[in-house]
C-alpha positions in Angstrom: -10.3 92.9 71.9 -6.9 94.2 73.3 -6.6 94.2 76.8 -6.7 97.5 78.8 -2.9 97.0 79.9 -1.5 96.0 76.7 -3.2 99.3 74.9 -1.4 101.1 77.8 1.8 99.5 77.1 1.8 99.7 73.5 1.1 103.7 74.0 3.4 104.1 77.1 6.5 102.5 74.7 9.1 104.7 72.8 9.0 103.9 69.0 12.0 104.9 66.5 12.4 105.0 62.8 14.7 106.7 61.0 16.4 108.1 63.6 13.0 109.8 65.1 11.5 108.7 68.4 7.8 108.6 68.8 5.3 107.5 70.6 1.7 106.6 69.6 -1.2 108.8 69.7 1.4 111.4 70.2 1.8 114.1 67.0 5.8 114.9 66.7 6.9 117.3 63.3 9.9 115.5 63.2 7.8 111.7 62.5 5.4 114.3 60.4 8.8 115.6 58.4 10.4 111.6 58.3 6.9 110.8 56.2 6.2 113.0 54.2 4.8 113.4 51.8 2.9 110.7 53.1 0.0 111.5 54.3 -0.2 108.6 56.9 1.4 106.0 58.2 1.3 102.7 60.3 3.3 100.6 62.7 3.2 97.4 62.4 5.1 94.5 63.9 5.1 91.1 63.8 6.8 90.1 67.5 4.8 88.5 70.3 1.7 88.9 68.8 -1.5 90.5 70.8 1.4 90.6 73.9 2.0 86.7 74.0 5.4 86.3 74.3 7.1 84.2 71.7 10.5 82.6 71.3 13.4 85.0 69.7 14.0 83.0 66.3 10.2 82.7 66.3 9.8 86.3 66.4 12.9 87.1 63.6 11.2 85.0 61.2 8.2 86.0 61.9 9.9 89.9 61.1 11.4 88.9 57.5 8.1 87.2 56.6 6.3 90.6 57.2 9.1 92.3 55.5 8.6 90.1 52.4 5.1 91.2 52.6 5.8 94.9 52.3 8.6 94.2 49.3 6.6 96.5 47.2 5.1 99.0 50.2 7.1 102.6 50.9 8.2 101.0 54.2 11.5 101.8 56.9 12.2 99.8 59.6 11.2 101.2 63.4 11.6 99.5 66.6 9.6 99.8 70.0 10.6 99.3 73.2 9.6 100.4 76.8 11.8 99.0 79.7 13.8 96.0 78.7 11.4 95.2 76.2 12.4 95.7 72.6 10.7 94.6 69.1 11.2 95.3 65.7 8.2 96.4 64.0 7.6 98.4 60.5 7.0 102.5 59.5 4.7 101.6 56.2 3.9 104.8 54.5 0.5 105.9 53.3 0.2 106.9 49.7 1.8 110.4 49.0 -0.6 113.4 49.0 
């Protein structure tokens, strides 16, 4: 179960992906026009996982394996951040309507 604070955190953060920032829970036409046609998508990132901090090279490789992952996914990479925090993370697109 996530922690209160860390679902805070994770909302609270500024999130940006092809030049849009976003936050989550939060509609924005802009993220709606970056996706579409999607109908969905998800952030997803692979740093410090469930808020445990990790090392830096820990955390990049952990990045390009998820990237390898989603080789065949309609994917662009995003980034989060709030403070002087900052992660890379994933925009995978859901299927197209």
């Amino acid at each position: 179960m996530t922690p209160p604070s860390l679902a805070r955190a994770w909302r609270t953060a500024e999130y940006r992906a092809g030049g849009v920032a976003f936050r989550v829970g939060q509609r924005d036409p802009a993220l709606d026009r970056l996706i579409a046609p999607a109908r969905a998508a998800i952030l997803i990132g692979a740093w410090n996982p469930m808020g445990r901090r990790m090392p830096a090279e820990w955390n990049r490789r952990a990045h390009r394996a998820l990237e390898a992952r989603l080789r065949r996914a309609d994917w662009m990479l995003a980034e989060g951040g709030l403070a002087r925090w900052r992660e890379d993370h994933a925009l995978v697109l859901g299927p197209s309507v």
